[in-house]
Structure formats: C-alpha cells, structure tokens
Biotite code that builds the C-alpha atoms (Angstrom):
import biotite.structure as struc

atoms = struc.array([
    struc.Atom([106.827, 7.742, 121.394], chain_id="A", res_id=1, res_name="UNK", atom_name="CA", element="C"),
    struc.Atom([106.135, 7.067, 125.026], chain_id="A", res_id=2, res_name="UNK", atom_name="CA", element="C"),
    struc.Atom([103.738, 4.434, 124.839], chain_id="A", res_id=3, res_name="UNK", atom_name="CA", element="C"),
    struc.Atom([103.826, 0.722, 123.872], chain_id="A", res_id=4, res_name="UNK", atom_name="CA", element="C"),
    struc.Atom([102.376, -0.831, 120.840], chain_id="A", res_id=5, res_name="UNK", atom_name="CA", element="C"),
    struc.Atom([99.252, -2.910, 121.394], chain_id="A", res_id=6, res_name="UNK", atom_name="CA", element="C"),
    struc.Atom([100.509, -5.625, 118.942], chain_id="A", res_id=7, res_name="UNK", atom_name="CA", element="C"),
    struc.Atom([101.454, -9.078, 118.419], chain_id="A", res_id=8, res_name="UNK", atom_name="CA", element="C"),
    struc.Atom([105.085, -9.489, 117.880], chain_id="A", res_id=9, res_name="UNK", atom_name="CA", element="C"),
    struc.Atom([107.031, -12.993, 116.671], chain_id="A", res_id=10, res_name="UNK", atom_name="CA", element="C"),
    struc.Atom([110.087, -14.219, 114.816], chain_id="A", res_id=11, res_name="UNK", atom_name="CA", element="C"),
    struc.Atom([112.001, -11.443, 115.995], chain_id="A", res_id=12, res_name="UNK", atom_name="CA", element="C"),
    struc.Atom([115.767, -11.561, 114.857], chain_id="A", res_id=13, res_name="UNK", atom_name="CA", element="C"),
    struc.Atom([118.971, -9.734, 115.923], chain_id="A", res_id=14, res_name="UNK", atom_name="CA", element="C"),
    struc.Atom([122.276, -9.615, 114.179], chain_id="A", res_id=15, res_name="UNK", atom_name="CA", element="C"),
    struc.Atom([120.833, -12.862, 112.178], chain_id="A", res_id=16, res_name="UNK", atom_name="CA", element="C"),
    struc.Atom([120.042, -14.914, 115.670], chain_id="A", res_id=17, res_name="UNK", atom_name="CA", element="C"),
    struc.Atom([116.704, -15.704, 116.703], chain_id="A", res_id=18, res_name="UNK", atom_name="CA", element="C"),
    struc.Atom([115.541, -13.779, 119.622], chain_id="A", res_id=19, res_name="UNK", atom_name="CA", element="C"),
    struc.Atom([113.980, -16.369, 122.521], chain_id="A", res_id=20, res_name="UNK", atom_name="CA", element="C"),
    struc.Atom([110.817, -14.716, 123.667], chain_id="A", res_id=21, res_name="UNK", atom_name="CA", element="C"),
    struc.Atom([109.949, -17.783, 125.929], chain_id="A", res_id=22, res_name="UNK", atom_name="CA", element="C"),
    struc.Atom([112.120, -17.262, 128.345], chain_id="A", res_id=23, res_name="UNK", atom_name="CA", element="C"),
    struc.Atom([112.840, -13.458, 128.502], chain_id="A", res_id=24, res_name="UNK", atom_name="CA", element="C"),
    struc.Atom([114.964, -11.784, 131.328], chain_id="A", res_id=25, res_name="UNK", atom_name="CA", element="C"),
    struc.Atom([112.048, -9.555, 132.395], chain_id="A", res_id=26, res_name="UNK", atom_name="CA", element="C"),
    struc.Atom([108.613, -9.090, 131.341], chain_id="A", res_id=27, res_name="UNK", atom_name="CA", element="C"),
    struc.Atom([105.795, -6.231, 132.012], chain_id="A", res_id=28, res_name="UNK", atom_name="CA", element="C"),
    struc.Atom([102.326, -6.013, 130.368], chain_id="A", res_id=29, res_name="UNK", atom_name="CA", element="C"),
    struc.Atom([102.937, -8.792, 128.013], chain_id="A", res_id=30, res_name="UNK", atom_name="CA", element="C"),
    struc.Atom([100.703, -11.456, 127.206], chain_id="A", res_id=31, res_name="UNK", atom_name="CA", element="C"),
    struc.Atom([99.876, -14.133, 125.187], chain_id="A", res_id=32, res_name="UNK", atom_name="CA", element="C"),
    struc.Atom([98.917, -13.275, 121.205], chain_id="A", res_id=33, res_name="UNK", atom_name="CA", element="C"),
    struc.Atom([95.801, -15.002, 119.665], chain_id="A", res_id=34, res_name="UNK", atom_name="CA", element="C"),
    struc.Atom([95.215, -16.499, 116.668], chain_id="A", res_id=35, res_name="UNK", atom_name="CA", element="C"),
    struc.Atom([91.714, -14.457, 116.301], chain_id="A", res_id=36, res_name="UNK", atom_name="CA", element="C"),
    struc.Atom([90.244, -11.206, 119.016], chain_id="A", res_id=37, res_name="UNK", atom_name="CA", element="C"),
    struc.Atom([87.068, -10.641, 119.246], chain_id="A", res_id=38, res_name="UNK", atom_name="CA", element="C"),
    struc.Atom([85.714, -6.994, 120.936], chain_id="A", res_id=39, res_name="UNK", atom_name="CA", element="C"),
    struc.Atom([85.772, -7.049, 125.231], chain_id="A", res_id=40, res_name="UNK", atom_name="CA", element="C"),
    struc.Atom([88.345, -6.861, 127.592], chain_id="A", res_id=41, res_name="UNK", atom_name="CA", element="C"),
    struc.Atom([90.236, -10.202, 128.571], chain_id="A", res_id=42, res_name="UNK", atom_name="CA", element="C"),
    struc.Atom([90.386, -11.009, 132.066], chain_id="A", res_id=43, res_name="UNK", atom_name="CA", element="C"),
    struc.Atom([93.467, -13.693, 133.048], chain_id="A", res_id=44, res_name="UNK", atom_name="CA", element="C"),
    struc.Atom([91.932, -14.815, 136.533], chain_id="A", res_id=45, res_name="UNK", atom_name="CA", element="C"),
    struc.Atom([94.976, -12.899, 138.734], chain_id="A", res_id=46, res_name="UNK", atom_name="CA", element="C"),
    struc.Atom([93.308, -9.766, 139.169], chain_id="A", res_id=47, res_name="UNK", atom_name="CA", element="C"),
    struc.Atom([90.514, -6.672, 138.282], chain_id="A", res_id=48, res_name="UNK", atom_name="CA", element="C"),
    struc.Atom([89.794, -3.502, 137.451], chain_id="A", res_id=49, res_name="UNK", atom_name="CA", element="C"),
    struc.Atom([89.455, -0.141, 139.291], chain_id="A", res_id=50, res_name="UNK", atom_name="CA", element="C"),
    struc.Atom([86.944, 2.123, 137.908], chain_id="A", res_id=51, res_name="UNK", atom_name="CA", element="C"),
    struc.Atom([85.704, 5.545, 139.215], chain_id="A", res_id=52, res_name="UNK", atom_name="CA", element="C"),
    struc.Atom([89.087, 6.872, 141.945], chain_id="A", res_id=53, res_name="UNK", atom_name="CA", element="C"),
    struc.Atom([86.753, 8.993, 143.570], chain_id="A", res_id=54, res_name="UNK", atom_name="CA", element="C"),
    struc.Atom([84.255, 6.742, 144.488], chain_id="A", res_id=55, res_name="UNK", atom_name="CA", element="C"),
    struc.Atom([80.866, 5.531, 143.059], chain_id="A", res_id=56, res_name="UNK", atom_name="CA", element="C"),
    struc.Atom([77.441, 6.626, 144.927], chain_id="A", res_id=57, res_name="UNK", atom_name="CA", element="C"),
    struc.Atom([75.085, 3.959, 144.105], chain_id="A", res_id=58, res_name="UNK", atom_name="CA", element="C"),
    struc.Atom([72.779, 5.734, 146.167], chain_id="A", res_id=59, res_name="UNK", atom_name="CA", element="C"),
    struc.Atom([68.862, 4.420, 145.014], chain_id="A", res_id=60, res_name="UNK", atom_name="CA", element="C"),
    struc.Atom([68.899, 3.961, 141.354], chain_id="A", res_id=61, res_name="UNK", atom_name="CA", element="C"),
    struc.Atom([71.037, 1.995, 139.199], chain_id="A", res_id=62, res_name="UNK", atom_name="CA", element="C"),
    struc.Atom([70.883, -0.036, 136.172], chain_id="A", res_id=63, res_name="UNK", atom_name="CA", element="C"),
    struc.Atom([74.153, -2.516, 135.622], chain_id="A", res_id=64, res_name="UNK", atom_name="CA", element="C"),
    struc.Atom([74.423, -3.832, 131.540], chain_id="A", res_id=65, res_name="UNK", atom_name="CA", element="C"),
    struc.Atom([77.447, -5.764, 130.967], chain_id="A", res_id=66, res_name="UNK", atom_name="CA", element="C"),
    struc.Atom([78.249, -8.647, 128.425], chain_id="A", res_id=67, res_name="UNK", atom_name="CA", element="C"),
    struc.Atom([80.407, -11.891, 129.685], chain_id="A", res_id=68, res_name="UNK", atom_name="CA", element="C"),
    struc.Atom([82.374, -14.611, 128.387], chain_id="A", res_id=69, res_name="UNK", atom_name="CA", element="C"),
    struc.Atom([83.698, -17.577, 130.277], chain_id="A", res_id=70, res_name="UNK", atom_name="CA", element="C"),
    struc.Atom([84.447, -21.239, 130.736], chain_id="A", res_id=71, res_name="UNK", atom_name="CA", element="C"),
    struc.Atom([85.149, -20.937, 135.196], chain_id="A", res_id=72, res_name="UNK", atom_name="CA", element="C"),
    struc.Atom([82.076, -21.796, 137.314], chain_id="A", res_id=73, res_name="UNK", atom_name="CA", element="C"),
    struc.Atom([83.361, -19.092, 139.828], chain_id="A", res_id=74, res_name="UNK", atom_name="CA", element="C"),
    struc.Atom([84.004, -15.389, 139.552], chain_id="A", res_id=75, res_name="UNK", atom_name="CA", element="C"),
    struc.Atom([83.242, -11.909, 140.889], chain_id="A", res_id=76, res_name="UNK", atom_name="CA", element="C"),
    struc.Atom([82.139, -9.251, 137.984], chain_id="A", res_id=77, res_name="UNK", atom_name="CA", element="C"),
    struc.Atom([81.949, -6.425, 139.474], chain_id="A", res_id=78, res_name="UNK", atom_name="CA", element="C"),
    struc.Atom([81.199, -4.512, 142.921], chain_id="A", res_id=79, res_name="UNK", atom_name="CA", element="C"),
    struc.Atom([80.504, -1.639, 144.992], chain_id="A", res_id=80, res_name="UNK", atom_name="CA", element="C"),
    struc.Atom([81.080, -1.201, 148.604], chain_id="A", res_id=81, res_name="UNK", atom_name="CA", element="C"),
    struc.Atom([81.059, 1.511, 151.714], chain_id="A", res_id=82, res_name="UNK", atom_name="CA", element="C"),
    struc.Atom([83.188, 1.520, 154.551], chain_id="A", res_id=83, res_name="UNK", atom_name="CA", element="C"),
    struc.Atom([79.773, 0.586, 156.147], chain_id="A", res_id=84, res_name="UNK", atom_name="CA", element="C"),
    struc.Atom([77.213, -1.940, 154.943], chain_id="A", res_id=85, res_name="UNK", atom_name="CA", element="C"),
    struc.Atom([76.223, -0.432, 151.761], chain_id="A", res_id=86, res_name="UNK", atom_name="CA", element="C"),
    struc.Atom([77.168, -1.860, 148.856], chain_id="A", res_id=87, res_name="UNK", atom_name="CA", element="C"),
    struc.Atom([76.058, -3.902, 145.597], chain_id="A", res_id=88, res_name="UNK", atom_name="CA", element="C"),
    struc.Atom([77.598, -7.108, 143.776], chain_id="A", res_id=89, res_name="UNK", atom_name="CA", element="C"),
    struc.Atom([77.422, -9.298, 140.751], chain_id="A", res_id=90, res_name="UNK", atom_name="CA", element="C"),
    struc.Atom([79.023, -12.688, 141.017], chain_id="A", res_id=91, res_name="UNK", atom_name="CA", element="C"),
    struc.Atom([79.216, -15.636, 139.083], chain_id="A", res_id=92, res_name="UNK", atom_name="CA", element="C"),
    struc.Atom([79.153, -18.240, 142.272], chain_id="A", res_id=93, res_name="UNK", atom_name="CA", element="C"),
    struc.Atom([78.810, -22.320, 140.877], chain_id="A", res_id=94, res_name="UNK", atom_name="CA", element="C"),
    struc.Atom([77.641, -21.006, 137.520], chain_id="A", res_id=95, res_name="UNK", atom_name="CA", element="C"),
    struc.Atom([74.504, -19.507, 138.998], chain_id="A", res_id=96, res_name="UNK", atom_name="CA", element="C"),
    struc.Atom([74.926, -15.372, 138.826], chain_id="A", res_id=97, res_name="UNK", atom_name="CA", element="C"),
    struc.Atom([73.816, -13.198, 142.034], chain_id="A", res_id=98, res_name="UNK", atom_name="CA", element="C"),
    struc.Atom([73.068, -9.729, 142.608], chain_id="A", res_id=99, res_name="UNK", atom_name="CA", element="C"),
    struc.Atom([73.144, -8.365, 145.709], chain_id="A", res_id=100, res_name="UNK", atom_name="CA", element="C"),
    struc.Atom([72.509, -5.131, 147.178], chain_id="A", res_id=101, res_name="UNK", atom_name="CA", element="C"),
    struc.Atom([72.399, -3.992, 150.805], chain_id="A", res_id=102, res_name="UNK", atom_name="CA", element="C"),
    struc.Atom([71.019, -0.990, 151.358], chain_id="A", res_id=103, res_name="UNK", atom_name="CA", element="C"),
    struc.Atom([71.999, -0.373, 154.980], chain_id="A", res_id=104, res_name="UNK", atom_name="CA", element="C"),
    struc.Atom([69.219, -2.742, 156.450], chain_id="A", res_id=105, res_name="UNK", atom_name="CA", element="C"),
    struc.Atom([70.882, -6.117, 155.500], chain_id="A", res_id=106, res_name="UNK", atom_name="CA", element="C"),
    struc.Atom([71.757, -7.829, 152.198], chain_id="A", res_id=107, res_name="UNK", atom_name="CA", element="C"),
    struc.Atom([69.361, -9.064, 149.838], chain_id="A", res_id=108, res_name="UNK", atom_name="CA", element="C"),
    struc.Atom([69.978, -11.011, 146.501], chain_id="A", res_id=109, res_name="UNK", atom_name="CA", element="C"),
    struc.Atom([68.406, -12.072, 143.064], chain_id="A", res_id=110, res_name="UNK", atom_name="CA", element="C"),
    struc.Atom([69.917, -15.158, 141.651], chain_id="A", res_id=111, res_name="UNK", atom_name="CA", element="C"),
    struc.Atom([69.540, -16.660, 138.545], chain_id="A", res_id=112, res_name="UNK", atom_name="CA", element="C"),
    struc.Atom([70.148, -20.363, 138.563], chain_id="A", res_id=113, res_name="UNK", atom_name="CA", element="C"),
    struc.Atom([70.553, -21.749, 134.868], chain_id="A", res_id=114, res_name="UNK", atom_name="CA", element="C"),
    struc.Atom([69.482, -25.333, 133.901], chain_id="A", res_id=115, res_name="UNK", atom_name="CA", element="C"),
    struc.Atom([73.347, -26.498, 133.974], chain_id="A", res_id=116, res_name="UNK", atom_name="CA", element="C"),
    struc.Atom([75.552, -25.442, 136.279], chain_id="A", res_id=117, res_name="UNK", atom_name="CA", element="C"),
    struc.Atom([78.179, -24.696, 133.181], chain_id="A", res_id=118, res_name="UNK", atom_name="CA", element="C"),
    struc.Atom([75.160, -23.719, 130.766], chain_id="A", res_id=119, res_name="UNK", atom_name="CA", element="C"),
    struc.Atom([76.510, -19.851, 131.470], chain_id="A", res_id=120, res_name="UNK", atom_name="CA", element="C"),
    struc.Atom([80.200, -21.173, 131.847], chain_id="A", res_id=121, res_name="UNK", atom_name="CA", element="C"),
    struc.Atom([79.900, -22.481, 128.179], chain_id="A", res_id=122, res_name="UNK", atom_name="CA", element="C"),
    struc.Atom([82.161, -19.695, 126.507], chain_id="A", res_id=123, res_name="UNK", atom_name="CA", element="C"),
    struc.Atom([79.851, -18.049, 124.944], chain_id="A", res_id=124, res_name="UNK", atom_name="CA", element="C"),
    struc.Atom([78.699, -14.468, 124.865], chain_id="A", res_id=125, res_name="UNK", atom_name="CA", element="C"),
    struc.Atom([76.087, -13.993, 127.692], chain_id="A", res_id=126, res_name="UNK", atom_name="CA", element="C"),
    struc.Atom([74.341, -10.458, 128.375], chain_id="A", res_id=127, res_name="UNK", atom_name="CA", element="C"),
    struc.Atom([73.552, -9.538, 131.684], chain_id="A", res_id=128, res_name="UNK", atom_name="CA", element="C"),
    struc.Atom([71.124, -6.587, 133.068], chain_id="A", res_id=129, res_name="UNK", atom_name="CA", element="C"),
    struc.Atom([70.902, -5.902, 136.625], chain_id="A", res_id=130, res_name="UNK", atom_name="CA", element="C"),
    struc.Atom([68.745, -2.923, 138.118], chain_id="A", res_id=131, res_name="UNK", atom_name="CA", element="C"),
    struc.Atom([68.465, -1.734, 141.483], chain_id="A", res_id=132, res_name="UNK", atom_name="CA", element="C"),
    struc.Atom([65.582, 0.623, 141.922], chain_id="A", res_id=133, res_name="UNK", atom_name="CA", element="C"),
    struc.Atom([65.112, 2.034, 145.704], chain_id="A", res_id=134, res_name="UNK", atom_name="CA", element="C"),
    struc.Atom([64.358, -0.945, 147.400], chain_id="A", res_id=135, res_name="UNK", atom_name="CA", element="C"),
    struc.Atom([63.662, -3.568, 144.707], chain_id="A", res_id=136, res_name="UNK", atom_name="CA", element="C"),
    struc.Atom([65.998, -5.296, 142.769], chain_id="A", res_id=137, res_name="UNK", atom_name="CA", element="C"),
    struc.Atom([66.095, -7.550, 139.531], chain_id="A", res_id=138, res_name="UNK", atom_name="CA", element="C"),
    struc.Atom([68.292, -9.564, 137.377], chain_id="A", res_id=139, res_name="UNK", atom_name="CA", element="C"),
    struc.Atom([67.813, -10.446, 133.504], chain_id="A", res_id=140, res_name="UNK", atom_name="CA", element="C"),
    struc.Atom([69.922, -13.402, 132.073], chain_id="A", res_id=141, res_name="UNK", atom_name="CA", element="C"),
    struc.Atom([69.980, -13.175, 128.439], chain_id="A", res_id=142, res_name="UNK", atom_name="CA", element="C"),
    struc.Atom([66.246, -11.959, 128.763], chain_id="A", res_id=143, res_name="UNK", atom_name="CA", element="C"),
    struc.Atom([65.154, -14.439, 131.411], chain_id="A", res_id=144, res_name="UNK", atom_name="CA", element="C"),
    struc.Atom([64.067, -12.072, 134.693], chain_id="A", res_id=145, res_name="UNK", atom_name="CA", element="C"),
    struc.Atom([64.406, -12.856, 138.037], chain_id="A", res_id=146, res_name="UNK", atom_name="CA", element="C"),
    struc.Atom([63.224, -10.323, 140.809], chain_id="A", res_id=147, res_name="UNK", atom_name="CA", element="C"),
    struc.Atom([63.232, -10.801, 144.714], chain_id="A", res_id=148, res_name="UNK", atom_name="CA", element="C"),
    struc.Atom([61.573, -9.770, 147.500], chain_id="A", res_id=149, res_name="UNK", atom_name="CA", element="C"),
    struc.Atom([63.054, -7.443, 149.981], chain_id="A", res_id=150, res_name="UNK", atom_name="CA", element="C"),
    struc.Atom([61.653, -7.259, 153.581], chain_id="A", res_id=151, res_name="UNK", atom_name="CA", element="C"),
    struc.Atom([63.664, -3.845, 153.959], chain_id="A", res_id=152, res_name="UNK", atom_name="CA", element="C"),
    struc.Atom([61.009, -1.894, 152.219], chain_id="A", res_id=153, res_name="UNK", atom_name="CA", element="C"),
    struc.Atom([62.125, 1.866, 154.146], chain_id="A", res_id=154, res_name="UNK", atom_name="CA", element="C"),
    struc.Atom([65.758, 1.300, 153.020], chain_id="A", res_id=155, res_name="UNK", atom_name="CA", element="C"),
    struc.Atom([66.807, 2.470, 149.963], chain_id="A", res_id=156, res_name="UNK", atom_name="CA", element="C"),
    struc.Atom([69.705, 4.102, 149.187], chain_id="A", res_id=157, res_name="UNK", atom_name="CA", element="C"),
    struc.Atom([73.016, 2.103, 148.749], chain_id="A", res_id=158, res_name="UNK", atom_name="CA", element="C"),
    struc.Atom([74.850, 5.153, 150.328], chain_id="A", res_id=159, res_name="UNK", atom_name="CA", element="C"),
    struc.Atom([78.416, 3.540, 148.703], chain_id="A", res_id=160, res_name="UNK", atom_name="CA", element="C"),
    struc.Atom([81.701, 5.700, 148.328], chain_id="A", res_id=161, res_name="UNK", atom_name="CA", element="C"),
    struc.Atom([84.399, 3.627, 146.986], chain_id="A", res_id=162, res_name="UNK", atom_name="CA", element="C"),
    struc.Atom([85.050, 3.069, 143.410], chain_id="A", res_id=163, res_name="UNK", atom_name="CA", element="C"),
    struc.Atom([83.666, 0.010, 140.860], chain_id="A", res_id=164, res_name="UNK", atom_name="CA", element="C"),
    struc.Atom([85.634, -3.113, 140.831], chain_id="A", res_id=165, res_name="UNK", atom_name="CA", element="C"),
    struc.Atom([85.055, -5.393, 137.696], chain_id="A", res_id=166, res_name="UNK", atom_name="CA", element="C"),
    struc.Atom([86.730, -8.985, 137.602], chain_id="A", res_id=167, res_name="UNK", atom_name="CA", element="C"),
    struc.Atom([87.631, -8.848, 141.349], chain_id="A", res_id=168, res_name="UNK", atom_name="CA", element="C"),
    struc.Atom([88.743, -6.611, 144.408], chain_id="A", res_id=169, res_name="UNK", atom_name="CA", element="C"),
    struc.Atom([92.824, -6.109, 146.168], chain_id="A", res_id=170, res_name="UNK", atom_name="CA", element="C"),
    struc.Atom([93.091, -8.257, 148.806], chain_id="A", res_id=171, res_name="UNK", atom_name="CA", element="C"),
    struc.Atom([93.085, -5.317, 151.532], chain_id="A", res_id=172, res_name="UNK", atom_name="CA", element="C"),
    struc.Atom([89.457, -3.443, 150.279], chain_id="A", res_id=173, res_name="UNK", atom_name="CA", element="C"),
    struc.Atom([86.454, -4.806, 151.723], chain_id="A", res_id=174, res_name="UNK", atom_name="CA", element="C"),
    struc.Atom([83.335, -5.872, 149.737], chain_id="A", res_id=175, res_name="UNK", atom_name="CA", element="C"),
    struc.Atom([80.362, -5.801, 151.730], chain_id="A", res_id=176, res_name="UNK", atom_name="CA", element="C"),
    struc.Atom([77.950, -7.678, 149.048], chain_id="A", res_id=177, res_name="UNK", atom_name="CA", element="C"),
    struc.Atom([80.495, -10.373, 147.652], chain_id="A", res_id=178, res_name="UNK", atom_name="CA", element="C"),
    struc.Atom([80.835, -13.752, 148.798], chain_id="A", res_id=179, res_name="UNK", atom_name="CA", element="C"),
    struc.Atom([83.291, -14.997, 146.487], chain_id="A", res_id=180, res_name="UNK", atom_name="CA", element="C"),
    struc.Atom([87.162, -13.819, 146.242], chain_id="A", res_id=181, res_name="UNK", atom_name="CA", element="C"),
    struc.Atom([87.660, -15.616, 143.152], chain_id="A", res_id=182, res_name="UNK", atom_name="CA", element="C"),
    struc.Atom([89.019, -13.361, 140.456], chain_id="A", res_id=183, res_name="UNK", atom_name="CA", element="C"),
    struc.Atom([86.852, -13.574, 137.098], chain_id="A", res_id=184, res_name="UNK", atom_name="CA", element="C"),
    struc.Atom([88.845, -15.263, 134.253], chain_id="A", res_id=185, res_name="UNK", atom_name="CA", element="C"),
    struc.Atom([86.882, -14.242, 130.452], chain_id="A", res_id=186, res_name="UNK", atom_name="CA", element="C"),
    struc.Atom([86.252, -11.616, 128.413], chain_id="A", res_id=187, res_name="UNK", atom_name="CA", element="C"),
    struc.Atom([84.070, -8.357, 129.105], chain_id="A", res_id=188, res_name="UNK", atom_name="CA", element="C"),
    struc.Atom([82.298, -5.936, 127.301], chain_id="A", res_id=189, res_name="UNK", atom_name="CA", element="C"),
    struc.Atom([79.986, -3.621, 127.123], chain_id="A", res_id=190, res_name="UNK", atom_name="CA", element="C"),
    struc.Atom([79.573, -2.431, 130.757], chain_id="A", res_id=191, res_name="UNK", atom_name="CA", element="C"),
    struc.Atom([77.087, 0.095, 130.930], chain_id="A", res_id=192, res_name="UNK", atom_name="CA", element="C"),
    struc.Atom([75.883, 2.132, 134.250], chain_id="A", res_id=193, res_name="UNK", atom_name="CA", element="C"),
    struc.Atom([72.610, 4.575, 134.094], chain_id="A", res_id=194, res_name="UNK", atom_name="CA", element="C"),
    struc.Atom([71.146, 5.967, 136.747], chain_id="A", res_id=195, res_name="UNK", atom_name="CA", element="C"),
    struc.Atom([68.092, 8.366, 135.610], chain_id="A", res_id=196, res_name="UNK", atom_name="CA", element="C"),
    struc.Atom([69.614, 10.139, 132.273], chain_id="A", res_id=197, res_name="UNK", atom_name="CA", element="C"),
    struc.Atom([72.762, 9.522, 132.687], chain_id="A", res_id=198, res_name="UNK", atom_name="CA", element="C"),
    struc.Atom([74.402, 6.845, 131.201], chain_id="A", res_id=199, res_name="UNK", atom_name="CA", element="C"),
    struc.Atom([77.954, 6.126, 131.388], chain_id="A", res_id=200, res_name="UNK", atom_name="CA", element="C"),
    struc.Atom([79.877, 3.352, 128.811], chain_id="A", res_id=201, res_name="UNK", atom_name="CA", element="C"),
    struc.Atom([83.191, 2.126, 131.025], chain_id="A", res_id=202, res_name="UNK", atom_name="CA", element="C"),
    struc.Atom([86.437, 1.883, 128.722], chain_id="A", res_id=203, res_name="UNK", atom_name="CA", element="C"),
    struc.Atom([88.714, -0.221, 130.829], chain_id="A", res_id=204, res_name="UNK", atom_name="CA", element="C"),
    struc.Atom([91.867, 1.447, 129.230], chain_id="A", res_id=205, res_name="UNK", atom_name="CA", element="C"),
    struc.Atom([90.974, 4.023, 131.238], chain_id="A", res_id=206, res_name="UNK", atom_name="CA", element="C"),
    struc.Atom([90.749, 2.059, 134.383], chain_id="A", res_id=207, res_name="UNK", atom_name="CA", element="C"),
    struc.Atom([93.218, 3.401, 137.172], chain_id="A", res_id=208, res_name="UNK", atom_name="CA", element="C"),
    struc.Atom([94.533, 0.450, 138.262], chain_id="A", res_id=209, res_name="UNK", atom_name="CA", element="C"),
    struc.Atom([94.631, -2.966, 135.692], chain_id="A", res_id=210, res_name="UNK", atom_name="CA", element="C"),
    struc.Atom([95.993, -6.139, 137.325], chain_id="A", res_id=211, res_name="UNK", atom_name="CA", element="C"),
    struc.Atom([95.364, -9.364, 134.874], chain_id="A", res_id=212, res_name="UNK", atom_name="CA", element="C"),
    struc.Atom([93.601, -7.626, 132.382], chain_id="A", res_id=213, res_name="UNK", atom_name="CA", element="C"),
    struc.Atom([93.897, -6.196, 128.985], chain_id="A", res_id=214, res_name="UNK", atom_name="CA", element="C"),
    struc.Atom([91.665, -3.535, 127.699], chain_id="A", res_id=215, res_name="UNK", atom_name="CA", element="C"),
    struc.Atom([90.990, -4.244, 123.530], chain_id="A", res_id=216, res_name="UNK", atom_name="CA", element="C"),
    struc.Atom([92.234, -8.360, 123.576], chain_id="A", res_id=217, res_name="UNK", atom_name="CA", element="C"),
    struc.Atom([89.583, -10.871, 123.766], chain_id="A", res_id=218, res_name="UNK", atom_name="CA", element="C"),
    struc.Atom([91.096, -13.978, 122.881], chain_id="A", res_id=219, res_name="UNK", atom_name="CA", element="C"),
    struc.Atom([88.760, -15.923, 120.369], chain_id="A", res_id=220, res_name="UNK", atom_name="CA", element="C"),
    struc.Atom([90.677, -19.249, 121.007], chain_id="A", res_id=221, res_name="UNK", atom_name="CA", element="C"),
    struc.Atom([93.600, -18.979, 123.573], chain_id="A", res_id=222, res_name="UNK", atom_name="CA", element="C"),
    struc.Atom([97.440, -20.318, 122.379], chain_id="A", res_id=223, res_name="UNK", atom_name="CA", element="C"),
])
C-alpha cells in the first residue's frame, strides 16, 4: 500500500503510552477530523486548486455551476486567465459575488449584491450558475439572475490558455479578471463546466496541485 488512508485517527497507543498527536515532530496532509462531513471539498483559507495542466480555452461559450459554503465575506472561487487580457473570474468580494470576463476589449462584470452583506456568508449551501455566452454574460444566485451590459459587443472569445484555479491562485500566476487575492475558506462542490455538449464534472482529487484543501472532507461543524 502506497497511499494514505483518508481517515480519522485518535487514541492511538504504543507499548501502553499514549501517543501525543498535538504536538507531532512533523506533519504532511493532515488535518483536523470532524465530528460530522457532509459531500464538497473543504477549503482551509491558505491556498487552491489547479485544475486542467494544459490549460483551459474559455474561448466564447461557457457555463460555470458550482455549489459553496462559507462564513468569510471575502474569497476568490475560481479563475481563468491568459498571458494577455483574456480571462474570466468568480469572486466572493464583501459578500456580494462577481463574474467577470474580459474578452480582449476590457473587463466587464455581473454582480450580485444580496440583501446582507453576510446573507451568502451565512454557512449555508448556496448554488451558483455563471454563463458566458460570446459577448454577454450572466450570473444566477440561488435562482435570482443578474445579467450586464457589455459595450464590447465585436469581442467575444476569452482566448485563455492557462489552467482553472478554484479557491485562489500561487502568488507568482497572474489573474487578469480577479480583484481579490484572498484565498476562499468553505466547502465546494459540485463544479460543473459545459461548453456546447460537453460537460465536464471537476473531482478535485484529481487536481494537480492541492494547497489547503482536501478533496472528500467537508466539515459539518469544525473541532
């Protein structure tokens, strides 16, 4: 066996003494255990995942679906940038959530601005839709739509090359349609991307780089 156990482990004993597992020597890939999971990826607030190594072409159709969980007023979900202009986000920015997409003409965004700014922040399961098609764009907030106007109307492809970040970006890539650097701290699930026919369900076990986040382990109350 090569692989570790995606478990909870306690009370561990040795030779009759009690093992201390709050103050270990080392530690990799360990984190806390919860009383009761729920489905969706947990997010800790440190990092994000990498999606996609060879890059994602956004080009002029796409539909984002994602579910999200969380109590923090500020957070980037997930983006999609060029080494140019082109790129799209989704951010959670003062508990409003913006989509923005800039097709090579300049950046344009739909926000959706809830009653209260914590009214999405409220830990509860919130489902998100956003769709980008040519150059219009639109955002549905637990089936409340928002679309924008975009004076761009001859751009329309989001000509993007670099692969989906969820929960936040490294340091050293550049994200062209965030404005926030603040890693996302919840749960995830659900993240869906179709463009035309093809639809594509994201597993984040199978991300290629994890930092602060583990696929499976959505805490239902954190201890």
């Amino acid at each position: 066996v090569t692989h570790s156990i995606p478990a909870c482990i306690g009370s561990m004993t040795m030779n009759s003494k009690k093992l201390d597992n709050e103050t270990p020597v080392s530690i990799f890939g360990v984190n806390k255990c919860y009383e009761t999971v729920q489905d969706g990826t947990f997010f800790d607030g440190s990092g994000f995942a990498a999606l996609v190594r060879e890059g994602y072409k956004v080009r002029s159709d796409v539909n984002i679906s994602l579910e999200f969980r969380t109590t923090v007023v500020h957070g980037v979900l997930l983006g999609v940038s060029s080494a140019k202009v082109d790129a799209i986000g989704l951010e959670i920015v003062h508990g409003k959530v913006l989509f923005h997409v800039n097709n090579g003409a300049g950046r344009i965004t739909a926000a959706y601005e809830p009653r209260g700014t914590k009214s999405l922040c409220d830990g509860k399961w919130h489902k998100l839709q956003a769709n980008k098609s040519k150059h219009r764009i639109s955002l549905i907030i637990d089936g409340n739509s928002v679309h924008t106007d975009n004076p761009y109307i001859h751009s329309t492809s989001a000509d993007t090359n670099n692969p989906i970040y969820v929960g936040g970006y490294p340091a050293d890539v550049k994200q062209n349609c965030l404005t926030s650097k603040s890693s996302f701290r919840g749960c995830l699930r659900n993240l869906v991307l179709t463009k035309g026919q093809h639809t594509e369900l994201f597993d984040f076990s199978r991300a290629f780089d994890l930092r602060g986040v583990f696929p499976h382990s959505c805490p239902g109350a954190e201890h």
